[in-house]
C-alpha positions as CSV (number, residue, x, y, z in Angstrom):
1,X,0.0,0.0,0.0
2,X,1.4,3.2,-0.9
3,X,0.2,6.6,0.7
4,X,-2.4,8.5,-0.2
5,X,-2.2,10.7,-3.3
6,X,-1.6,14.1,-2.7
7,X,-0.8,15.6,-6.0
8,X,-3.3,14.5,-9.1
9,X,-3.4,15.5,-12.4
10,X,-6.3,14.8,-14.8
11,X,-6.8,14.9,-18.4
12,X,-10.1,16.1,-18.6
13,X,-11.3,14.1,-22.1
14,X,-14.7,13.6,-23.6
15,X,-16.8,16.6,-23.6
16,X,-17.3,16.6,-27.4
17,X,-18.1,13.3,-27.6
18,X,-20.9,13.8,-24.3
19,X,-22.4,16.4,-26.3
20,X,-22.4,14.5,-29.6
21,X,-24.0,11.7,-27.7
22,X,-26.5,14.2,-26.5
23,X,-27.2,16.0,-29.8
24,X,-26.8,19.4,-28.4
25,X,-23.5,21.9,-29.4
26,X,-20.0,20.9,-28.5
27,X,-20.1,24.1,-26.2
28,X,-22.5,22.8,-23.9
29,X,-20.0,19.8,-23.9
30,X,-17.3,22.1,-22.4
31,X,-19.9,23.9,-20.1
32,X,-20.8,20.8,-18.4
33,X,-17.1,19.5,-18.6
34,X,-16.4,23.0,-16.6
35,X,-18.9,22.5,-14.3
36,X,-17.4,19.2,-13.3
37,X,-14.0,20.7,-12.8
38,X,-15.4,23.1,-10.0
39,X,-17.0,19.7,-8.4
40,X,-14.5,17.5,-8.3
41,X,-11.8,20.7,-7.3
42,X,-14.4,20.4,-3.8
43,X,-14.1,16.8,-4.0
44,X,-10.3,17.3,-4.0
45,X,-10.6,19.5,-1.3
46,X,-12.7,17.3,1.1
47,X,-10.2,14.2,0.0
48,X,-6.9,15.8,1.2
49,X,-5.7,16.4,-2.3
50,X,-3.2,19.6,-2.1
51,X,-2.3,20.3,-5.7
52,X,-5.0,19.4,-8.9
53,X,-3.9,19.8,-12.4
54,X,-6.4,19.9,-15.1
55,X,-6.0,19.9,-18.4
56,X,-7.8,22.2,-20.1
57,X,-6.7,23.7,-23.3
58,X,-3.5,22.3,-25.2
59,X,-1.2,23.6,-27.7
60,X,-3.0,21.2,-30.3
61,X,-6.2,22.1,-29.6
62,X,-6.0,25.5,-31.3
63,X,-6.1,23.3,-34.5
64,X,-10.2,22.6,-33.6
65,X,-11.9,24.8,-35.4
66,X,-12.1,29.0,-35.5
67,X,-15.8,28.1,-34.1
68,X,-15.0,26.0,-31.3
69,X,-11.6,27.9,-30.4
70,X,-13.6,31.0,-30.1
71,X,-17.0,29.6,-27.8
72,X,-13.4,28.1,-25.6
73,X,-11.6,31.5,-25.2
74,X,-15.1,33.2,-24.5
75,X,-16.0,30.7,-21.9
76,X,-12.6,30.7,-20.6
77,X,-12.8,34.0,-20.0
78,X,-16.1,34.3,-18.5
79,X,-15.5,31.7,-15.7
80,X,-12.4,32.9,-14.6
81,X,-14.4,36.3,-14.0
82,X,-17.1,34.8,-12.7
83,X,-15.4,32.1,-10.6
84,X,-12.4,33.7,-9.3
85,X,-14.2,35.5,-6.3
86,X,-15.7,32.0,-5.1
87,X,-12.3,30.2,-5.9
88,X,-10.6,32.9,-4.1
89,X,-13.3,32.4,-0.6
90,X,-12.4,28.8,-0.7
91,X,-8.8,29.3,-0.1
92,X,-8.2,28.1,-3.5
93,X,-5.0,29.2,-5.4
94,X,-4.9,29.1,-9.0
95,X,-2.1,29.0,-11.5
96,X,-2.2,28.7,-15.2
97,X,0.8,26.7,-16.8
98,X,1.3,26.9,-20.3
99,X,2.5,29.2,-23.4
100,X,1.4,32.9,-22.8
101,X,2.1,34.3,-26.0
102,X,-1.0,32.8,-28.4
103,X,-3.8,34.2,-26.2
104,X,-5.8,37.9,-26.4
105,X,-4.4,40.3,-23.8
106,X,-7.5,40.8,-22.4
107,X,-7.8,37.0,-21.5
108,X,-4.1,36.7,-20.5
109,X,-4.9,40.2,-18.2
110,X,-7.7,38.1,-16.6
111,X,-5.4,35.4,-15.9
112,X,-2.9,37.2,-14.5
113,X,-5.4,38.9,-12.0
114,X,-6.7,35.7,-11.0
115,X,-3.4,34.4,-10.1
116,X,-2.7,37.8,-8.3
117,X,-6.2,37.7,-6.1
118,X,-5.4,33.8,-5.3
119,X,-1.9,34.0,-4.6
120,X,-1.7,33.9,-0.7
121,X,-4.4,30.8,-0.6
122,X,-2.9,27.7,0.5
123,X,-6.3,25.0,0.9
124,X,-5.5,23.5,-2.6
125,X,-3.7,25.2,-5.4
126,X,-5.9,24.5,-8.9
127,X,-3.2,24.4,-11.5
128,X,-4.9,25.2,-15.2
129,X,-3.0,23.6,-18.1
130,X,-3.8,26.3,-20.7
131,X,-2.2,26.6,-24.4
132,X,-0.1,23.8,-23.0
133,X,1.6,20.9,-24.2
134,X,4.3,19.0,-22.0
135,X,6.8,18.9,-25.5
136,X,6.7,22.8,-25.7
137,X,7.1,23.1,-22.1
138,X,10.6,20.7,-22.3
139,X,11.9,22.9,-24.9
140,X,11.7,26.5,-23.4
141,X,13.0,25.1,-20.2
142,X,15.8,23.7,-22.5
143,X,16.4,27.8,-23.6
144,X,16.7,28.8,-19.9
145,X,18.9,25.6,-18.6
146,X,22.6,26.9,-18.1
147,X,23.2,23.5,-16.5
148,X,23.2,21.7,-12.9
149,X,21.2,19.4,-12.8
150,X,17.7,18.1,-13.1
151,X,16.8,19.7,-10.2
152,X,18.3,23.3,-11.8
153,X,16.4,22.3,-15.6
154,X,12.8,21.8,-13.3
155,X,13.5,25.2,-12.1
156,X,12.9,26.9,-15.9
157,X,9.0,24.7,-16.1
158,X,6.5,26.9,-16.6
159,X,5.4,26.3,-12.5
160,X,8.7,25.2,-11.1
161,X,6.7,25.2,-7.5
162,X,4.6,22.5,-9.0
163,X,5.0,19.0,-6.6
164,X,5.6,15.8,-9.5
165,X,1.8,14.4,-9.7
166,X,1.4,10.8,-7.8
167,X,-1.7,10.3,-9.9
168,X,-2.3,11.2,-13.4
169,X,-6.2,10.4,-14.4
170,X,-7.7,10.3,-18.0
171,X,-11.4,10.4,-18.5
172,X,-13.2,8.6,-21.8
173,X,-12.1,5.1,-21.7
174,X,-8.5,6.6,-24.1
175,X,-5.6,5.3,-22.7
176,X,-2.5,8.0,-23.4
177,X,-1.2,10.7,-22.2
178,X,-1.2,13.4,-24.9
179,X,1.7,15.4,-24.4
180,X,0.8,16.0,-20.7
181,X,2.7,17.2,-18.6
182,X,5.7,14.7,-19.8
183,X,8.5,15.6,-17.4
184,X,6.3,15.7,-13.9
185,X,4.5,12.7,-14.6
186,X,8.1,10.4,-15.2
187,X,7.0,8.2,-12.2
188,X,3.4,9.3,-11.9
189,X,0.7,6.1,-11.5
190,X,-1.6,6.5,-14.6
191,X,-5.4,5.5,-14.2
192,X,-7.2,5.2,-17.1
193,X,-11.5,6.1,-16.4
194,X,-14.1,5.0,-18.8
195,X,-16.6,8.0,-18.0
196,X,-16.6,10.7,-20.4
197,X,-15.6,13.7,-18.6
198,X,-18.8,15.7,-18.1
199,X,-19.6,12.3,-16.4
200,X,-16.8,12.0,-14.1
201,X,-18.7,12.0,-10.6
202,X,-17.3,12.0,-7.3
203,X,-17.9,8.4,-7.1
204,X,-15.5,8.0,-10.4
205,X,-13.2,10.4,-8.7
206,X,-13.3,8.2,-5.4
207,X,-12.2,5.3,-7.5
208,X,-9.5,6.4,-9.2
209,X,-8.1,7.3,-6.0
210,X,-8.7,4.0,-4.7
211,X,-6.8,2.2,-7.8
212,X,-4.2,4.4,-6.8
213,X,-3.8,3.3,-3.1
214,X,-3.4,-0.1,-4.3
215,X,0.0,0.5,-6.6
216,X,3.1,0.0,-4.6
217,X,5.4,3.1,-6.0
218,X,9.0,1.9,-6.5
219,X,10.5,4.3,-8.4
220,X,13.2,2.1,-9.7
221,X,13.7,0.8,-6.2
222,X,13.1,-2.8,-5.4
């Protein structure tokens, strides 16, 4: 038995296929995939969980089309506005990890504030894997690396504070990992979750987590 998972990451997958299945738009795919992230973030809470990665937009994506981009970026923007204030009552501190160069200034100035209002929480931090894709992320900390060390090349990530995830989850019954977060997660235990995203309860949740306690990490080790 292994302890329990403090740091989990989830690749948050399905929420065009839920809305497909439902015959309504892709955006009310997302909506209900966002609404799920706010749920299990409480869940994460009330488990003990300190850090929760999500990913929620990656460098790939922006290949989806000019529709789809756009209904993102505008319901991107209007939940951090909207849920920032709550976030920020709940002692939650948020983070966005990712490129920063791609996005309006208007939504990047909204990121940036949120980060600012949150900074101080320390319940859970909610990392948001925006415009991010673990490759990318390699190769600009590859520009800043002068040498030393892995310890001194994790220092130029794009959130060098972040803990290495024990548990990496991916919703929707696919079974990779999608350029996510491909240094942190060298030794992370991977669970694989049949439940399309938007359907990811807390019972789902709950289970992963229990898969996880019964892995015995060895990290080389005997």
């Amino acid at each position: 038995m292994t302890e329990p998972a403090r740091y989990v990451a989830i690749i948050t997958d399905g929420n065009g296929r839920w809305a497909q299945a439902r015959g309504v738009p892709v955006a009310e795919g997302h909506e209900a995939g966002a609404d799920v992230v706010k749920a299990r973030l409480k869940d994460a809470v009330r488990l003990g969980i300190e850090e929760l990665t999500v990913y929620s937009f990656s460098t790939e994506n922006w290949q989806r089309s000019a529709e789809e981009v756009t209904t993102l970026m505008r319901m991107f923007s209007e939940r951090i506005l909207r849920e920032t204030p709550e976030l920020d009552d709940q002692g939650v501190r948020m983070r966005f990890i990712g490129r920063r160069d791609r996005v309006a200034k208007a939504l990047l100035d909204q990121m940036e504030e949120a980060e600012a209002i949150t900074a101080a929480n320390t319940r859970i931090t909610l990392f948001i894997a925006f415009d991010y894709g673990g490759r990318q992320e390699i190769l600009d900390a590859a520009e800043r690396y002068q040498g030393g060390g892995e310890e001194a090349f994790a220092r130029g990530l794009y959130a060098p504070e972040m803990h290495d995830p024990d548990l990496v989850i991916r919703t929707s019954g696919e079974q990779r990992i999608s350029n996510f977060l491909l240094w942190q997660a060298a030794y992370s235990e991977l669970v694989f979750a049949p439940e399309l995203w938007p359907d990811f309860d807390a019972a789902a949740f709950e289970r992963c987590l229990d898969e996880y306690d019964t892995r015995q990490r060895r990290f080389g080790g005997r």
